[in-house]
OpenMM code with the backbone's topology and positions (N, CA, C; nanometers):
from openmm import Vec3, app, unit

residues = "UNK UNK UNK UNK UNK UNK UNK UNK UNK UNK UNK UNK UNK UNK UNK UNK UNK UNK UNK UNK UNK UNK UNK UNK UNK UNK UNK UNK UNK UNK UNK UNK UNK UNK UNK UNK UNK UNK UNK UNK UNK UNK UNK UNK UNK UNK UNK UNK UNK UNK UNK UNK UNK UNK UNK UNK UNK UNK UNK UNK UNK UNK UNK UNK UNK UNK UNK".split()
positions = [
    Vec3(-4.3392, -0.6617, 0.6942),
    Vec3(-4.3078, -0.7402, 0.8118),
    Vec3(-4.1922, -0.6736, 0.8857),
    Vec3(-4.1592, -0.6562, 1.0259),
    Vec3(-4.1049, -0.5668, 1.1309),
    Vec3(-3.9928, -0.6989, 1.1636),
    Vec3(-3.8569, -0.6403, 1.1532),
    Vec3(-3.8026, -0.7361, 1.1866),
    Vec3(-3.7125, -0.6824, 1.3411),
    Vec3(-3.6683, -0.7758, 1.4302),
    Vec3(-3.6806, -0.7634, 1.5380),
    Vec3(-3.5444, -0.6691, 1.5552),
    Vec3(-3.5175, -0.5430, 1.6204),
    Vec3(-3.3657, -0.4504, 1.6481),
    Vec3(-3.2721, -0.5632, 1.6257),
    Vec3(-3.2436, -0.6487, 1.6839),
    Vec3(-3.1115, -0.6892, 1.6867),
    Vec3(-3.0576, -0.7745, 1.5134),
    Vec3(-3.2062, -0.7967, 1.4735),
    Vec3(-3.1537, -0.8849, 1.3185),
    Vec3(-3.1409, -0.7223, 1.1963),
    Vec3(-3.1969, -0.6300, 1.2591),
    Vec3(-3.1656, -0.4925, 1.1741),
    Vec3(-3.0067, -0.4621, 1.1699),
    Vec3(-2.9542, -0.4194, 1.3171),
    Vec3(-2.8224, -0.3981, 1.3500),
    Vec3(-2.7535, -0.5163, 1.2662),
    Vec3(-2.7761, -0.6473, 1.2890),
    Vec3(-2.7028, -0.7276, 1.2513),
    Vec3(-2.6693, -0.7175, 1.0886),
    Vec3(-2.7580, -0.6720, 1.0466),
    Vec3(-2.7655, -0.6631, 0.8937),
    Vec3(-2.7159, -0.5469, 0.8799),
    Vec3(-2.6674, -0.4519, 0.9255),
    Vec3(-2.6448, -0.3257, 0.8998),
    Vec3(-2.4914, -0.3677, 0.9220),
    Vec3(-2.4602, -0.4006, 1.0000),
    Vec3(-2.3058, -0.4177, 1.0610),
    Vec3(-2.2631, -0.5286, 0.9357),
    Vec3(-2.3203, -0.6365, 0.8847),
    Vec3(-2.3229, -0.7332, 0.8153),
    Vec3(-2.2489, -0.6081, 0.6717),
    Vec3(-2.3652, -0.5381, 0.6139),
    Vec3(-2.3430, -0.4594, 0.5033),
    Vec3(-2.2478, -0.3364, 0.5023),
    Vec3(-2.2069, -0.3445, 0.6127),
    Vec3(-2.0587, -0.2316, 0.6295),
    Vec3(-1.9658, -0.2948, 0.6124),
    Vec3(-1.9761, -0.4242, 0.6893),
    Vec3(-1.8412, -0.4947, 0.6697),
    Vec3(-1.7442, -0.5527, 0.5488),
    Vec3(-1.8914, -0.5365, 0.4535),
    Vec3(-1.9280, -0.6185, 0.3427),
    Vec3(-1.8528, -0.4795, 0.2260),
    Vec3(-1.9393, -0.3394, 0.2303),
    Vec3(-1.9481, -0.2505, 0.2141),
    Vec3(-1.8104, -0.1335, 0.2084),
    Vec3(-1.7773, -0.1625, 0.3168),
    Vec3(-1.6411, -0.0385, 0.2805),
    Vec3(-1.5084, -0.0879, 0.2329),
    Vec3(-1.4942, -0.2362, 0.2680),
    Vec3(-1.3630, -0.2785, 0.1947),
    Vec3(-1.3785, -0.2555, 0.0356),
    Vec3(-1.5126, -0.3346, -0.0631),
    Vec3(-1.5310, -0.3154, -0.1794),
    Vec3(-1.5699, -0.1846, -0.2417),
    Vec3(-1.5825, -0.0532, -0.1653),
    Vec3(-1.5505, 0.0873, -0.2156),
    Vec3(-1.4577, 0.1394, -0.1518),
    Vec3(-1.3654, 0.0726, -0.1207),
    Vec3(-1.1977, 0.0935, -0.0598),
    Vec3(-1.1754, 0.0710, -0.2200),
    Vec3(-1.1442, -0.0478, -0.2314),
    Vec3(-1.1218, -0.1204, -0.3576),
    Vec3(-1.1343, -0.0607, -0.5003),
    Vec3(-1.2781, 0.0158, -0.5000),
    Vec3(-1.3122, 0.0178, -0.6623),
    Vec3(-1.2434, 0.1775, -0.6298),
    Vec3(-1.2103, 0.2581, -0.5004),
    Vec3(-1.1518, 0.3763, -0.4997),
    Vec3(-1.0204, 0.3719, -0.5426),
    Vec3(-0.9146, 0.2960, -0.4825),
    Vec3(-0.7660, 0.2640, -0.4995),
    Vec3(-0.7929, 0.2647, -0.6289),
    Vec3(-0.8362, 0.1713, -0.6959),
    Vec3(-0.7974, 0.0565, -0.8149),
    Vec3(-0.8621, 0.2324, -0.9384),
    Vec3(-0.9234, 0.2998, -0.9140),
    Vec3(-0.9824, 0.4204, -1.0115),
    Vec3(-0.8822, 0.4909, -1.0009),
    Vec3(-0.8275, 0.5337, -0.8351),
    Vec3(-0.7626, 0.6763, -0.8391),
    Vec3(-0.6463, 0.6683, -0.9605),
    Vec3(-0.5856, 0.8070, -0.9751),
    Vec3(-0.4964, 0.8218, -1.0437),
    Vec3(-0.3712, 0.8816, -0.9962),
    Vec3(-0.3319, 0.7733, -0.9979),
    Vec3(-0.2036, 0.7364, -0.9125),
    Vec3(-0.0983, 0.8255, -0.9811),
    Vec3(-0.0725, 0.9273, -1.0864),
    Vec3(0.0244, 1.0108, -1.1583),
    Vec3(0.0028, 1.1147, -1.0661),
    Vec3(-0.1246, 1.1012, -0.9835),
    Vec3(-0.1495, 1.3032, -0.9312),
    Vec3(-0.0597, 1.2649, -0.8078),
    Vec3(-0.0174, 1.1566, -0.7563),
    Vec3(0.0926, 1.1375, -0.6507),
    Vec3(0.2025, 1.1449, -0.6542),
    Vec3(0.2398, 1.1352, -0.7716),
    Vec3(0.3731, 1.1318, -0.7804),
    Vec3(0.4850, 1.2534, -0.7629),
    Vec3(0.4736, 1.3675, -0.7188),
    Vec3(0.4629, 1.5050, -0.6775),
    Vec3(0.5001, 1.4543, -0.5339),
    Vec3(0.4132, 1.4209, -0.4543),
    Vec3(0.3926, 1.3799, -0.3269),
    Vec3(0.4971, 1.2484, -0.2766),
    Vec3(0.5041, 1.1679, -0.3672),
    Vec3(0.5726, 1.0742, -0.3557),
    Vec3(0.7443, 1.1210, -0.3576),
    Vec3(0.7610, 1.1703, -0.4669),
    Vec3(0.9337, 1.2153, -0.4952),
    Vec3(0.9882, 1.2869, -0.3808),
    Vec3(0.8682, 1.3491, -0.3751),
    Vec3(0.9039, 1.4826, -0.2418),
    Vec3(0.9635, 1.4168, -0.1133),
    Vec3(0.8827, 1.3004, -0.0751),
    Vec3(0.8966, 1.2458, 0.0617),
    Vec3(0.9670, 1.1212, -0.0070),
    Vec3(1.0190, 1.0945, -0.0391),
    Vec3(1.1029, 0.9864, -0.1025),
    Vec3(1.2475, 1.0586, -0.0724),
    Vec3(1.2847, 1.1645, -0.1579),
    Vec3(1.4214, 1.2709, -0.1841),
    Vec3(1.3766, 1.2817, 0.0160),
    Vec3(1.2971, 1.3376, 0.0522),
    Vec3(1.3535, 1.3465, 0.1746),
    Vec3(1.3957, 1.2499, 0.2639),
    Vec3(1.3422, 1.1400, 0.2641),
    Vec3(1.4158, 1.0410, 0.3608),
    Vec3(1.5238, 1.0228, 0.3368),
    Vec3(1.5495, 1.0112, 0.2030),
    Vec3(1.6783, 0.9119, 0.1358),
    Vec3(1.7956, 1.0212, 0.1477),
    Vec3(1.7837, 1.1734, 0.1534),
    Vec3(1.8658, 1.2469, 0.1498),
    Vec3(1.9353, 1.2675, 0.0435),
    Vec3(1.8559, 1.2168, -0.0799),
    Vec3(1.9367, 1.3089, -0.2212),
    Vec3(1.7941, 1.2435, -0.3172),
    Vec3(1.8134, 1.3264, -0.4243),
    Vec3(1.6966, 1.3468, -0.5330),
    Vec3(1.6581, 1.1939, -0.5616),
    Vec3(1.5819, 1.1887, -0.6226),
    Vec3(1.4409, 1.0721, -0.5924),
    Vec3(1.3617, 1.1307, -0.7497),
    Vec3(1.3465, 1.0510, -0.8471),
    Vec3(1.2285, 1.0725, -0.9213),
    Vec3(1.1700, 0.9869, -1.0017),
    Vec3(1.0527, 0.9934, -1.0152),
    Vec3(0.9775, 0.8084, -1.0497),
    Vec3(0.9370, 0.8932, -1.2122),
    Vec3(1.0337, 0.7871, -1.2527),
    Vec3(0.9897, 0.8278, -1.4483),
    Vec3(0.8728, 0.7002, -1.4988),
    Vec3(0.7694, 0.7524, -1.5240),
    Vec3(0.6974, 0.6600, -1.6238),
    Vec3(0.5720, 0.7216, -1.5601),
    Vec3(0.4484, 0.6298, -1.6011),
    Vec3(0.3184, 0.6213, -1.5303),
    Vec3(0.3027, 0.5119, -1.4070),
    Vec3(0.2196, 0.5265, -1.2922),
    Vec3(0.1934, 0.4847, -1.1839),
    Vec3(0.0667, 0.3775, -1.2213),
    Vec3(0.0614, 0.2564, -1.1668),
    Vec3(-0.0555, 0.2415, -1.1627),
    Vec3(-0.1265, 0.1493, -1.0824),
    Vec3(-0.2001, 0.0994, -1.0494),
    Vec3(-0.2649, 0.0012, -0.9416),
    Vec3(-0.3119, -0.0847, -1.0454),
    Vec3(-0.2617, -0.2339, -0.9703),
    Vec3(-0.3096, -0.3562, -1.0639),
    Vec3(-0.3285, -0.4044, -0.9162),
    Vec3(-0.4222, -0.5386, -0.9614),
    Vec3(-0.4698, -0.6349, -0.8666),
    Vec3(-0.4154, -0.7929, -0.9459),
    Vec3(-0.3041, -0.8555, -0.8626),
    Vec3(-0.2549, -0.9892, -0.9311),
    Vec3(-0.2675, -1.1111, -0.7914),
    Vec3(-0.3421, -1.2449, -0.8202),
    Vec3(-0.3000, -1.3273, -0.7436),
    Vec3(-0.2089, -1.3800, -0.7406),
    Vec3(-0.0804, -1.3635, -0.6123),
    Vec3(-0.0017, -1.4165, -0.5695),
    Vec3(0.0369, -1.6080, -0.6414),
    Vec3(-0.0355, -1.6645, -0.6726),
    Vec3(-0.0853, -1.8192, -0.6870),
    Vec3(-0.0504, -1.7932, -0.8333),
    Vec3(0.0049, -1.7499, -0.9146),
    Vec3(0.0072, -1.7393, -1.0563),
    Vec3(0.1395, -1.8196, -1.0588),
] * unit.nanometer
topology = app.Topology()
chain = topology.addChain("A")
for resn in residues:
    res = topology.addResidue(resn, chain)
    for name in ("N", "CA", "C"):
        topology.addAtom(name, app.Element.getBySymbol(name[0]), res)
């Protein structure tokens, strides 16, 4: 069954919207946030104008606020 252009688009725009926040999400929440930390110190020591260095592991958590 042929469904009419505008309920296609609609569904397409529907499944992007739907679509890139939740592989935003499962990307952040995977990466590995230690390969930044290089990147981070660097531009940290530079704003602040003296050495900068993040000791431990990095990591991305997801917590509701409401706890």
């Amino acid at each position: 069954m042929n469904k009419p252009r505008r309920t296609k688009v609609a569904l397409a725009v529907a499944a992007a919207l739907i679509g890139i926040p939740v592989v935003m999400l499962v990307v952040l929440l995977n990466f590995d946030w230690n390969r930044a930390k290089p990147w981070l110190n660097a531009r940290t020591s530079e704003m602040l104008g003296r050495p900068f260095a993040i000791n431990g592991d990095l990591s991305l958590t997801w917590e509701s606020p409401l706890r």
